[in-house]
C-alpha positions as CSV (number, residue, x, y, z in Angstrom):
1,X,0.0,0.0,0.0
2,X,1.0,3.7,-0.9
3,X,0.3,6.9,-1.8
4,X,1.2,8.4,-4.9
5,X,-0.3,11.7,-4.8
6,X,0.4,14.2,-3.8
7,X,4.0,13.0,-4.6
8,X,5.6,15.1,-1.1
9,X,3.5,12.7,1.1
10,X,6.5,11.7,2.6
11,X,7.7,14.9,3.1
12,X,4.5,16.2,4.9
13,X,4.0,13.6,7.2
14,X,7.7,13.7,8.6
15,X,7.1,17.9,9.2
16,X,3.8,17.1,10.3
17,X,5.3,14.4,13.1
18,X,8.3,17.0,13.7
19,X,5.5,19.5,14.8
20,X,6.6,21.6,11.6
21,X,3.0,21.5,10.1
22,X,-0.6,20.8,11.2
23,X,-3.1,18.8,9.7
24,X,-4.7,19.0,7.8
25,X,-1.7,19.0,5.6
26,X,-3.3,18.2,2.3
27,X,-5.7,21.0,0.9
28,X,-8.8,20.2,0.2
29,X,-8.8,20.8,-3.6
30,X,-5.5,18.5,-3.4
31,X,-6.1,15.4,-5.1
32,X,-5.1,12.1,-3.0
33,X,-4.2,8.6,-5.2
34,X,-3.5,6.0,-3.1
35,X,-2.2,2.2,-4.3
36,X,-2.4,-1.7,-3.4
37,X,0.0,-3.7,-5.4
38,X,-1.5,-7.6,-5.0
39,X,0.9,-10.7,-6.1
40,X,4.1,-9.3,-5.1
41,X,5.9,-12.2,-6.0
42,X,4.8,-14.7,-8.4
43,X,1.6,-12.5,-9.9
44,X,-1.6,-13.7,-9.8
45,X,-2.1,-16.9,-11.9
46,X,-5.4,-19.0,-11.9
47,X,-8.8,-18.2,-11.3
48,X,-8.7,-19.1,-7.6
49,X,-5.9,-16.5,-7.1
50,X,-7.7,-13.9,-9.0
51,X,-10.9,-14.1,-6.9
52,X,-9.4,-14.4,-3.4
53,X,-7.2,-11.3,-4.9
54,X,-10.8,-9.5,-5.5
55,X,-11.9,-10.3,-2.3
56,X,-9.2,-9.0,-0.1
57,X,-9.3,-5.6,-2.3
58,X,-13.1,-5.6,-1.6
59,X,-11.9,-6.1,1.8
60,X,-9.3,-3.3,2.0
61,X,-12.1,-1.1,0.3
62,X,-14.6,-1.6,3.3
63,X,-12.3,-1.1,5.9
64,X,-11.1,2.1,4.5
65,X,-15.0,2.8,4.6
66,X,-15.4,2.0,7.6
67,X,-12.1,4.3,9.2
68,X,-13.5,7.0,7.1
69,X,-16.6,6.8,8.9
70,X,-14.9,6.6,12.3
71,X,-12.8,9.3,11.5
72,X,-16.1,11.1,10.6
73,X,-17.8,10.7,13.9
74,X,-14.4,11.3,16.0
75,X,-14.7,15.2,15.5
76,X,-12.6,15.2,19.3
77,X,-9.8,13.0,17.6
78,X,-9.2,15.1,14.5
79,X,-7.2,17.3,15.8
80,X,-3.2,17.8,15.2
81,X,-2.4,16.5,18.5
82,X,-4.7,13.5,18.5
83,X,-3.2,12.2,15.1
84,X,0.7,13.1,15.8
85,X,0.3,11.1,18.7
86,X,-1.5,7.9,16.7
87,X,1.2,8.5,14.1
88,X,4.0,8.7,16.6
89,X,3.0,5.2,18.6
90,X,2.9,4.0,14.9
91,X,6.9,5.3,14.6
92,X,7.4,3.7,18.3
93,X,6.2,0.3,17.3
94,X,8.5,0.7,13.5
95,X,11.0,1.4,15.7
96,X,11.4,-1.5,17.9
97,X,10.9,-3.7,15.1
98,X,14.2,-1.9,13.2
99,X,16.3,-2.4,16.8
100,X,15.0,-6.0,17.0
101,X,16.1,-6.7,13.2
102,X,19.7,-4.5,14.0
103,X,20.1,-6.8,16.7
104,X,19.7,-10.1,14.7
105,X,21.5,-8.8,11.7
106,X,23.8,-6.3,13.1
107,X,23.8,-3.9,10.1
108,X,25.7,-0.8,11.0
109,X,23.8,1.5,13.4
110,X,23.9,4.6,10.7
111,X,21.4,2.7,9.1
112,X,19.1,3.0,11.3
113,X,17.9,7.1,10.8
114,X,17.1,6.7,7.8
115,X,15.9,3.8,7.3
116,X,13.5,4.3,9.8
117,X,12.3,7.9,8.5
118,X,11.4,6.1,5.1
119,X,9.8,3.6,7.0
120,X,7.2,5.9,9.1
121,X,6.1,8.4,6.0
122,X,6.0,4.8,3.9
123,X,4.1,3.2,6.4
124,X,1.0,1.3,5.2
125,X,-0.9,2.4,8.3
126,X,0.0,5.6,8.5
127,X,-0.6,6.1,5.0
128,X,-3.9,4.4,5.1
129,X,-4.9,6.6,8.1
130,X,-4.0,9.9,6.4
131,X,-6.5,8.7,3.4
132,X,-9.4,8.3,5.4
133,X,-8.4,11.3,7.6
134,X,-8.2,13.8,5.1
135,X,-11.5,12.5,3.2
136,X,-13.6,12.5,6.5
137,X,-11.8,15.8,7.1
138,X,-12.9,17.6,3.8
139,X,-16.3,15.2,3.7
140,X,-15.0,14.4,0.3
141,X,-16.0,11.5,-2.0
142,X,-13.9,8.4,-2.9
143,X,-14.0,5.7,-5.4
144,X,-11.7,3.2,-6.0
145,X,-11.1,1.2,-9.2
146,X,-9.5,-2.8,-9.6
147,X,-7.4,-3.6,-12.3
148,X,-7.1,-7.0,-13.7
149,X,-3.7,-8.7,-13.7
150,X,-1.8,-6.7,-16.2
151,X,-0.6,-8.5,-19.4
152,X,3.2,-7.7,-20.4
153,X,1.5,-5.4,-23.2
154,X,-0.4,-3.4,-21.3
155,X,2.5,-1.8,-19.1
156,X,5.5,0.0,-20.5
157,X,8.7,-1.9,-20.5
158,X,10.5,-0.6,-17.9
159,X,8.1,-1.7,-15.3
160,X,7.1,-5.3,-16.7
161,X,8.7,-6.4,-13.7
162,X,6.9,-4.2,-11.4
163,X,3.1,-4.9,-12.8
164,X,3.4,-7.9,-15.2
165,X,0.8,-10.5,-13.6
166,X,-0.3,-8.0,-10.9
167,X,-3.4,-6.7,-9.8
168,X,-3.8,-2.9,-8.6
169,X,-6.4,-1.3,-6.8
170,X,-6.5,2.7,-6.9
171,X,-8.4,4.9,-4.6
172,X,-8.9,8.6,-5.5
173,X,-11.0,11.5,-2.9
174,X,-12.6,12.0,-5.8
175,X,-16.3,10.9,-6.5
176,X,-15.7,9.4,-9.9
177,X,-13.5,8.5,-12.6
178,X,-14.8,11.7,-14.8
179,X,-14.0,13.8,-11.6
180,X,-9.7,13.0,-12.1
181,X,-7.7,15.8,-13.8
182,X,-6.2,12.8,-15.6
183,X,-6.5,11.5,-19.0
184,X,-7.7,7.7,-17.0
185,X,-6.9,6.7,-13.3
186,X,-4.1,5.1,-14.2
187,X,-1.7,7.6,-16.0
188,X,-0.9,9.6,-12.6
189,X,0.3,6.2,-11.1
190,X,2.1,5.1,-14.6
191,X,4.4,8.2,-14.6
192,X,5.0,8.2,-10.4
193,X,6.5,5.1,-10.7
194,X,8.3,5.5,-14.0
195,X,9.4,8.4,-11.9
196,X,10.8,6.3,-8.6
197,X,11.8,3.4,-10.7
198,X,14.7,5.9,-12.3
């Protein structure tokens, strides 16, 4: 899981945690992609992979739902202290779990900094929180759209081995497809990661 726009996310939540910024720290006219990549490592092949595949991204869709609503109804817990405080026990818990793997792999402890700052503002629940926080923020509308798994002509070359056989599941706070700046839902997420895979 990720988020691909606006493409400073990561920037934003580290200031926001570093008390540098307050939320909301996405403008409301901002548009906000966000990404599930399924079948990291073989694709999905068969039919039965492809329908438990549409099921957990049915899944991931309702819960979503379901924070946004929370997040709706938790007027008292949408403040900037309330979420720098969920984000930070997020950080504690990242980490513990970097010291625990420095202590069975003793990688050099300079690692650690950084590592760990790309960790938190790439942190899947984080990430997923800031979605559903901004849109019950701004009362926005979302949709989300499921691609099939993508055949080797369908995505450009350079990232066959990023998509090829995958499944991808986008969510915009947007209410429809027609409502994107964007030539199709795909194209903003297309050129991000061209972009990263550089």
């Amino acid at each position: 899981m990720g988020v691909f726009l606006p493409e400073d996310i990561s920037q934003r939540i580290t200031q926001f945690m570093n008390g540098k910024i307050d939320f909301p720290f996405i403008k409301k006219e901002e548009i906000i992609g966000v990404f599930y990549l399924f079948g990291k490592d073989y694709g999905i092949t068969g039919q039965t992979e492809f329908l438990i595949t549409t099921d957990l991204a049915k899944r991931t869709i309702a819960q979503l739902s379901r924070d946004v609503r929370i997040f709706h109804t938790m007027v008292n817990k949408m403040d900037s202290k309330s979420i720098r405080e969920n984000y930070m026990r997020r950080a504690l818990q990242i980490s513990v779990e970097l010291q625990n793997n420095n202590i069975n792999n003793s990688p050099s402890s300079s690692s650690i900094g950084p590592e760990m700052n790309k960790r938190i503002s790439g942190d899947p629940t984080i990430l997923s929180s800031c979605f559903a926080q901004h849109i019950a923020h701004y009362k926005r509308d979302y949709f989300f759209e499921l691609f099939q798994p993508f055949k080797e002509t369908q995505v450009p070359t350079s990232l066959r081995s990023k998509l090829e056989n995958r499944m991808l599941l986008l969510g915009f706070n947007v209410k429809n497809l027609k409502s994107l700046p964007f030539e199709s839902s795909l194209s903003p997420f297309i050129n991000w990661l061209k972009n990263r895979c550089q």
